[in-house]
C-alpha positions as CSV (number, residue, x, y, z in Angstrom):
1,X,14.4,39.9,-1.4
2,X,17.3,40.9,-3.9
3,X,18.2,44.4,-4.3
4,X,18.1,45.7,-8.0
5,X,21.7,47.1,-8.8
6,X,22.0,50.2,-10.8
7,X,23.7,49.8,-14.2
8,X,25.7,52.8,-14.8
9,X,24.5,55.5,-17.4
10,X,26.8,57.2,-20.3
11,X,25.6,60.2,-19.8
12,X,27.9,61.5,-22.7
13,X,26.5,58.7,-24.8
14,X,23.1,59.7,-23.8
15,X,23.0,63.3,-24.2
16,X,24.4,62.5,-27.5
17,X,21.5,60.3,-28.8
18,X,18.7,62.7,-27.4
19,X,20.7,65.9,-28.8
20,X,20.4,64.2,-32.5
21,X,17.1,62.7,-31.4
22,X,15.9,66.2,-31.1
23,X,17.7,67.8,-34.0
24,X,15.6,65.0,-35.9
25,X,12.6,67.4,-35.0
26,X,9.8,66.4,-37.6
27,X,12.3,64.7,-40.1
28,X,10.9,61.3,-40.8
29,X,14.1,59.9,-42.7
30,X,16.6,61.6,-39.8
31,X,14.6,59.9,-36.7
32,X,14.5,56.5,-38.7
33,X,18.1,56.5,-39.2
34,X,18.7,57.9,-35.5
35,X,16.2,55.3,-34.4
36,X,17.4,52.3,-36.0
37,X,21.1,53.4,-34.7
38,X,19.8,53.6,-31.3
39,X,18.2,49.8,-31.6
40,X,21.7,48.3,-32.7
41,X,23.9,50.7,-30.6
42,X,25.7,47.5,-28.7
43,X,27.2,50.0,-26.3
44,X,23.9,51.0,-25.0
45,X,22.2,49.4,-21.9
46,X,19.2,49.1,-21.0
47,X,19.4,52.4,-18.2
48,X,20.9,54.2,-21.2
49,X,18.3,53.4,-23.6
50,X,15.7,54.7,-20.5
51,X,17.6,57.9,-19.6
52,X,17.5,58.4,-23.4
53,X,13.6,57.9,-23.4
54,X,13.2,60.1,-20.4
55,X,15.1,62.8,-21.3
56,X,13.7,62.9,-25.1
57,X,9.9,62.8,-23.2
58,X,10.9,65.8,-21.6
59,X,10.3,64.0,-18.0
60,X,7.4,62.4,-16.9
61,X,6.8,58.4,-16.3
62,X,10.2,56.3,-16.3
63,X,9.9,53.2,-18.8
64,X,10.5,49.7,-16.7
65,X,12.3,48.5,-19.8
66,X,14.5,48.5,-22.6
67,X,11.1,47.8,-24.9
68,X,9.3,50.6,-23.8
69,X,11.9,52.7,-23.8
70,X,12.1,52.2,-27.5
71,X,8.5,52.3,-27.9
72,X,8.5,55.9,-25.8
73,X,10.7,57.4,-28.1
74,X,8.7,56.7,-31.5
75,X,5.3,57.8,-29.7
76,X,7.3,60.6,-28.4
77,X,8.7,61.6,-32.1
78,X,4.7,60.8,-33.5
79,X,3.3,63.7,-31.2
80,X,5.7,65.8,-32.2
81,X,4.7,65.1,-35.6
82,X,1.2,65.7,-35.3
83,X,1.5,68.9,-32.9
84,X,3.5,70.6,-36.3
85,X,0.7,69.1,-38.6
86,X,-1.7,70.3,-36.7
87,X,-0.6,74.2,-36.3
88,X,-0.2,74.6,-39.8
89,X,-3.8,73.5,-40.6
90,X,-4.6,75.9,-37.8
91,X,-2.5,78.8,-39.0
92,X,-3.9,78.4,-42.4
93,X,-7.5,79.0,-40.9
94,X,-6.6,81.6,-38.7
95,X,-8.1,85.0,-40.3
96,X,-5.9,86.9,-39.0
């Protein structure tokens, strides 16, 4: 059995990404430009595109690839989305 080498991560590359990644907060144009950036990076691999999911997910499951990865960080910015949506519905039927 082959053992899986560890590609190195950027972790000043990374921290980078998630920082604007979260500055993008509910912004759809600013996460769709940081997004498609992050798809065409050619410096990114595939552990930095991972650390970049992980760390935007706030923790939690590890994606096994490069396509999840990508696909955790838009489900990730989608339920960030809905969580604002949905408190301002709920503040404006709050009677107090």
């Amino acid at each position: 059995m082959a053992i899986k080498s560890e590609q190195p991560i950027d972790q000043e590359l990374v921290a980078n990404y998630v920082e604007q990644l979260c500055d993008a907060k509910t912004q759809r144009a600013a996460f769709d430009h940081m997004f498609s950036e992050l798809k065409s990076d050619k410096r990114l691999t595939a552990a930095d595109t991972i650390a970049i999911a992980q760390r935007y997910n706030g923790g939690g499951k590890k994606p096994s690839s490069n396509a999840m990865a990508l696909a955790a960080i838009s489900k990730r910015f989608v339920e960030i989305v809905r969580f604002h949506a949905k408190n301002k519905v709920a503040e404006k039927a709050r009677p107090w």
